[in-house]
Residue frames as a rotation matrix with the C-alpha (Angstrom) as fourth column:
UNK 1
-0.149 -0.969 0.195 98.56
-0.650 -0.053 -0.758 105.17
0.745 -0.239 -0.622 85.73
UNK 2
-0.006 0.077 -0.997 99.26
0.360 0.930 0.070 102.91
0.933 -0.359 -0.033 88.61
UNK 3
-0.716 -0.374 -0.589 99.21
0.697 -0.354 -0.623 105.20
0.025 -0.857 0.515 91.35
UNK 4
-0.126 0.604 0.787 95.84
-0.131 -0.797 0.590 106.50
0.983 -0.029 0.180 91.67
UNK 5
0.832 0.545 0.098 96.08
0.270 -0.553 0.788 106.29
0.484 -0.630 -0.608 95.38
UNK 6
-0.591 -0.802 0.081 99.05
0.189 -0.235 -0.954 107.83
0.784 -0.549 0.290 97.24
UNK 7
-0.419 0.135 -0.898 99.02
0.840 0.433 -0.327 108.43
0.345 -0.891 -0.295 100.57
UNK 8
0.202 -0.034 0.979 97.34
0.540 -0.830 -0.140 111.36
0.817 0.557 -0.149 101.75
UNK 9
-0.620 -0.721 0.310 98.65
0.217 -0.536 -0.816 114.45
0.755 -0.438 0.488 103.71
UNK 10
-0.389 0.518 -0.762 96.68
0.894 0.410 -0.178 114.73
0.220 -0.751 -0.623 107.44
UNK 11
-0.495 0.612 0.617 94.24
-0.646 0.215 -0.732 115.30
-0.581 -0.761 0.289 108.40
UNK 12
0.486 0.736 -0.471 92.70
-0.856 0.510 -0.086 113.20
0.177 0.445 0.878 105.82
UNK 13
-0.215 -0.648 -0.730 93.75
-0.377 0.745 -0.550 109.55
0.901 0.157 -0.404 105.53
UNK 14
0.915 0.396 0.077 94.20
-0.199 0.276 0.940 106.98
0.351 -0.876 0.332 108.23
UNK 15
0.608 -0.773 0.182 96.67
-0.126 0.132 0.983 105.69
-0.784 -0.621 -0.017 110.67
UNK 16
0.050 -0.809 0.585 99.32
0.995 0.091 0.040 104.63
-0.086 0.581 0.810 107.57
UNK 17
0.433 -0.254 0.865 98.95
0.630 -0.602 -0.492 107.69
0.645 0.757 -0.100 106.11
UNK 18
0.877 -0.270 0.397 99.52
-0.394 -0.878 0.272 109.61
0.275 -0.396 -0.876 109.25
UNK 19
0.645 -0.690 0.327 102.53
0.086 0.491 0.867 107.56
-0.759 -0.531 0.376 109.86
UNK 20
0.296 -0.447 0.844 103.76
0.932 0.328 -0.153 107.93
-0.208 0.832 0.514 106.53
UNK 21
0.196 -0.563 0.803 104.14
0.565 -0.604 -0.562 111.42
0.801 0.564 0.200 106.65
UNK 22
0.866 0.075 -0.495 104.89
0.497 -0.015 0.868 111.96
0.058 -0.997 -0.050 110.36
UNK 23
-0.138 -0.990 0.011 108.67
0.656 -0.083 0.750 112.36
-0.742 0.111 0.661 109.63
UNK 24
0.371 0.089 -0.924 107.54
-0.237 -0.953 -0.187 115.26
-0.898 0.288 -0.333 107.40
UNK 25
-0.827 -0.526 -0.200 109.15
-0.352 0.204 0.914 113.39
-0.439 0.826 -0.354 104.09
UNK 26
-0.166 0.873 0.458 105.55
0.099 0.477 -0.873 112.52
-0.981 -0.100 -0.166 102.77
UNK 27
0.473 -0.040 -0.880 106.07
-0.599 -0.748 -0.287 114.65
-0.647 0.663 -0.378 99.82
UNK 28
-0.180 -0.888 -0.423 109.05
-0.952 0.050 0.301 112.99
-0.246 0.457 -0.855 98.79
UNK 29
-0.806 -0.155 0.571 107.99
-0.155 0.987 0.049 109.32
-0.571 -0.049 -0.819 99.41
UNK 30
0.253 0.584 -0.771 105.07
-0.223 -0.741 -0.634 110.37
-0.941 0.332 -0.057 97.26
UNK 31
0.363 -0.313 -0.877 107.35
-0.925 -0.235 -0.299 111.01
-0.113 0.920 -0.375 94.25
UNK 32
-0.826 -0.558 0.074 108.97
-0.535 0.819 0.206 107.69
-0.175 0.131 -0.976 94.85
UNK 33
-0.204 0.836 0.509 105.77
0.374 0.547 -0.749 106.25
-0.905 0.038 -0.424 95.17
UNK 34
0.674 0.584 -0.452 104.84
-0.350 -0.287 -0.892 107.80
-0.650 0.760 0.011 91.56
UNK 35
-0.268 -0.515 -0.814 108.55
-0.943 -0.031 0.331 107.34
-0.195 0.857 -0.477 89.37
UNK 36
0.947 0.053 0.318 108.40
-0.127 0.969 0.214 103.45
-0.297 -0.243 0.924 89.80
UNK 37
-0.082 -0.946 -0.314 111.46
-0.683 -0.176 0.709 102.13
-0.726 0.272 -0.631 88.19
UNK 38
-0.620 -0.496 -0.609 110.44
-0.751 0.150 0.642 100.83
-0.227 0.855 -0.466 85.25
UNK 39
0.452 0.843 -0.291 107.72
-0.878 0.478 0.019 98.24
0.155 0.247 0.956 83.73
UNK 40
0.101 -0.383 0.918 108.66
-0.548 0.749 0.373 94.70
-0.830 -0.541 -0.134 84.21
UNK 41
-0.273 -0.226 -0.935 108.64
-0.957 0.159 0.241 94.14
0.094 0.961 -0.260 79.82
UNK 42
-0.709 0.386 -0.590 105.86
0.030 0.853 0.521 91.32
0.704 0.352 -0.617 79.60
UNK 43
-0.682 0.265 -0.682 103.98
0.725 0.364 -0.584 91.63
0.093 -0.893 -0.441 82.73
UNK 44
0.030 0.765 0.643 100.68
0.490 -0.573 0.658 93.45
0.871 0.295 -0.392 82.08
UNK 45
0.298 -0.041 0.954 100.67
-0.340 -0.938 0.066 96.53
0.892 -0.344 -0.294 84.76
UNK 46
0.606 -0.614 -0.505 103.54
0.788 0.379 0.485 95.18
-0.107 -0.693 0.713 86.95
UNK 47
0.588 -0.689 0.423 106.50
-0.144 -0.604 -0.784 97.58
0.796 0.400 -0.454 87.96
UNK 48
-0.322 -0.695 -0.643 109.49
0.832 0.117 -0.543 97.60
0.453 -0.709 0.541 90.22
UNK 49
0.674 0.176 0.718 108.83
0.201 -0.978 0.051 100.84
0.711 0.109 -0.695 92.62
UNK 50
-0.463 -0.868 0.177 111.53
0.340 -0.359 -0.870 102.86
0.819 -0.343 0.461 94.28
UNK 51
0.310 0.345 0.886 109.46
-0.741 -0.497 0.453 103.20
0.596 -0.796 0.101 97.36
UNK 52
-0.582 -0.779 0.234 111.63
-0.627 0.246 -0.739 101.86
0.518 -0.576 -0.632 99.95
UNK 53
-0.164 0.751 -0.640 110.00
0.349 0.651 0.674 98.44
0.922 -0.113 -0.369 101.52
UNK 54
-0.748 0.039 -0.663 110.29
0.627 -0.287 -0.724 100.42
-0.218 -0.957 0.190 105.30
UNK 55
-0.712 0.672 -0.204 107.74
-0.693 -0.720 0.048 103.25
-0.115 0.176 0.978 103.65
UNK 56
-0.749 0.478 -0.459 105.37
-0.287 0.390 0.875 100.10
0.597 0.787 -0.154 102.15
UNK 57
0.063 0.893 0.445 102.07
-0.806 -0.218 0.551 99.46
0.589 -0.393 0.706 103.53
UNK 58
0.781 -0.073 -0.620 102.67
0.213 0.965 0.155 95.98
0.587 -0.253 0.769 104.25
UNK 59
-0.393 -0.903 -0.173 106.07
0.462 -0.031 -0.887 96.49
0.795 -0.428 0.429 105.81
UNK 60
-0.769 0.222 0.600 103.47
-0.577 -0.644 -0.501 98.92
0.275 -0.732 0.623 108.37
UNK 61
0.227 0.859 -0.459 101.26
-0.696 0.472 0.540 96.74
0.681 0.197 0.705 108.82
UNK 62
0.645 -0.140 -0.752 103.53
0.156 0.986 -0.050 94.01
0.748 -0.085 0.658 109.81
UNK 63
-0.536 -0.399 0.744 105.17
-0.157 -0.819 -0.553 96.64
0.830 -0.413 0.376 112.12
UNK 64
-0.297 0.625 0.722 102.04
-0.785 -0.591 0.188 97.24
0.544 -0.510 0.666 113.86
UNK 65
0.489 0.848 -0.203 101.45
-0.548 0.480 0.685 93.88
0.679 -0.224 0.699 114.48
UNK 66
0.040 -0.873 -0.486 104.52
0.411 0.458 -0.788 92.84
0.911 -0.168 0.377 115.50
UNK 67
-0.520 0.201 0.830 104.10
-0.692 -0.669 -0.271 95.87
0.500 -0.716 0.487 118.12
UNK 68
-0.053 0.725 0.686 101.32
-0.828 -0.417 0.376 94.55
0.559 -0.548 0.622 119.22
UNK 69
0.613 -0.154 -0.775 102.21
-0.176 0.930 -0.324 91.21
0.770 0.335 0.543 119.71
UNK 70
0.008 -0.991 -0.137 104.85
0.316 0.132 -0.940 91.97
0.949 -0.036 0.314 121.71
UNK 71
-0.052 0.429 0.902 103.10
-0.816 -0.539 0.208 93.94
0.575 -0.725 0.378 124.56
UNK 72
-0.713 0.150 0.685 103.17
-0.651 0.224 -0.726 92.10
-0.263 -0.963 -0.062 128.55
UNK 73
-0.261 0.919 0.297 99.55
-0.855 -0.077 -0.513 91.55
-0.449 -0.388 0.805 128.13
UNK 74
0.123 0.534 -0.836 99.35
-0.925 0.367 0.099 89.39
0.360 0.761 0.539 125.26
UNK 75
-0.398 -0.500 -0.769 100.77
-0.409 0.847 -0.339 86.71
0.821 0.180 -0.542 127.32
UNK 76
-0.903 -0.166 0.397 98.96
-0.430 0.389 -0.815 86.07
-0.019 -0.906 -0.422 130.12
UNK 77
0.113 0.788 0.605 95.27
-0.343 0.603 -0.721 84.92
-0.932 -0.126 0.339 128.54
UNK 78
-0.277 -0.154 0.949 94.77
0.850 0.421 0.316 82.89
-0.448 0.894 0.014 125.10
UNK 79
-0.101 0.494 -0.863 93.82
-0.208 -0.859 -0.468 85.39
-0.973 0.132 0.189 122.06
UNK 80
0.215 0.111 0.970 92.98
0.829 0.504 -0.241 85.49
-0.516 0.856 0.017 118.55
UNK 81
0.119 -0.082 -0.990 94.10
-0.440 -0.898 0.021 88.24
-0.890 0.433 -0.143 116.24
UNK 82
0.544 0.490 0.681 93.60
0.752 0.075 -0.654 88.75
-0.372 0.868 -0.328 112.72
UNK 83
-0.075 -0.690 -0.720 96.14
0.031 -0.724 0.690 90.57
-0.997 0.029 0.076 110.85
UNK 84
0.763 0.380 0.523 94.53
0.596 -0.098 -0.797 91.72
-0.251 0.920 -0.301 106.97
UNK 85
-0.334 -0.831 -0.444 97.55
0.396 -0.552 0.734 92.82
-0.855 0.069 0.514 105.06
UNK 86
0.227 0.950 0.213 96.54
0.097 0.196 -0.976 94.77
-0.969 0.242 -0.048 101.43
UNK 87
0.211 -0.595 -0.775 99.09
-0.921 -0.388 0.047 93.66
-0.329 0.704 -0.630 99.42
UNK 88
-0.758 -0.634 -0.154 99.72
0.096 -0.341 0.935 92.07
-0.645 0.694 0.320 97.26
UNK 89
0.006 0.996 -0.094 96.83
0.330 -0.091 -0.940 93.46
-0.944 -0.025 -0.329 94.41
UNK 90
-0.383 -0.188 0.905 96.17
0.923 -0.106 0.369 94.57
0.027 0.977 0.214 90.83
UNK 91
0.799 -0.588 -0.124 97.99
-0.165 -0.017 -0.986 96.56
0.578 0.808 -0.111 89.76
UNK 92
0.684 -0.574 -0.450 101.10
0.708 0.372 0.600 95.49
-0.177 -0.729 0.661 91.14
UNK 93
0.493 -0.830 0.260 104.09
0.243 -0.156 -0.957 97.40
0.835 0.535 0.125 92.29
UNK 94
0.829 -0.164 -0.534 105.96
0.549 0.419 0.723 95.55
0.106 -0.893 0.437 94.28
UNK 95
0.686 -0.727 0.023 108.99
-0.726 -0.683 0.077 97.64
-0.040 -0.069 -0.997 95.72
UNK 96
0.322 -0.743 -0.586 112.56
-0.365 0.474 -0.801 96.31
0.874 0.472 -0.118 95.29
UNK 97
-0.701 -0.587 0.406 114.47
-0.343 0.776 0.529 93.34
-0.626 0.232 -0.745 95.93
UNK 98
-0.564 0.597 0.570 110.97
-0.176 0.588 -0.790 91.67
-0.807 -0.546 -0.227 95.73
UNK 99
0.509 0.746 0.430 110.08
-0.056 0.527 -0.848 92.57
-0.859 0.408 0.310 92.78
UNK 100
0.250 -0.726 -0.641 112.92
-0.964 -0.245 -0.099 91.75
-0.085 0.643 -0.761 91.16
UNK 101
0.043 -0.142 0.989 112.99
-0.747 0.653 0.126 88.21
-0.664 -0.744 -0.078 92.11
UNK 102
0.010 0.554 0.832 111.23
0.510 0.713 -0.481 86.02
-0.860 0.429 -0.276 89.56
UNK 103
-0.924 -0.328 -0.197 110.66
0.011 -0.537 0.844 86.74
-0.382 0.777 0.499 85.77
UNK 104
-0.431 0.875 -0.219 107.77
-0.648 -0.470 -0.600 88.14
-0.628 -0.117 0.769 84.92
């Protein structure tokens, strides 16, 4: 299947995961993370998944940086930051619009 890792439930896992199930729906976002919504018909392990892009790693990621970005501090000396996102990968399954865009 395409979903041998889900997030897991804390204490294990890291900062996503504990953010991902903070709000106590982990369970649920899980199952979305497992139905997908279908294969993409031509597109060797590609699917559409029904995990909302606000749940998606990337989408937390780009959160966090944004956060951090944004803080007083960053403005008052030069910096460098490095922001490693770990999507997009094989197998794919990109959540909707996105991966609905293009034909496979």
């Amino acid at each position: 299947g395409h979903n041998w890792f889900l997030p897991e439930t804390p204490p294990f896992g890291l900062h996503y995961e504990h953010w991902f199930h903070a709000d106590g729906e982990g369970a649920e976002k899980n199952r979305l993370y497992q139905l997908g919504n279908g294969d993409t018909h031509g597109a060797a392990q590609t699917w559409h998944s029904q995990l909302p892009v606000a749940w998606h790693n990337s989408s937390w990621t780009a959160d966090r940086a944004i956060e951090w970005l944004r803080q007083p501090a960053r403005h008052e000396r030069p910096f460098c930051a490095w922001v490693s996102f770990p999507d997009p990968h094989h197998p794919f399954d990109c959540p909707e619009p996105w991966s609905r865009l293009h034909r496979p």
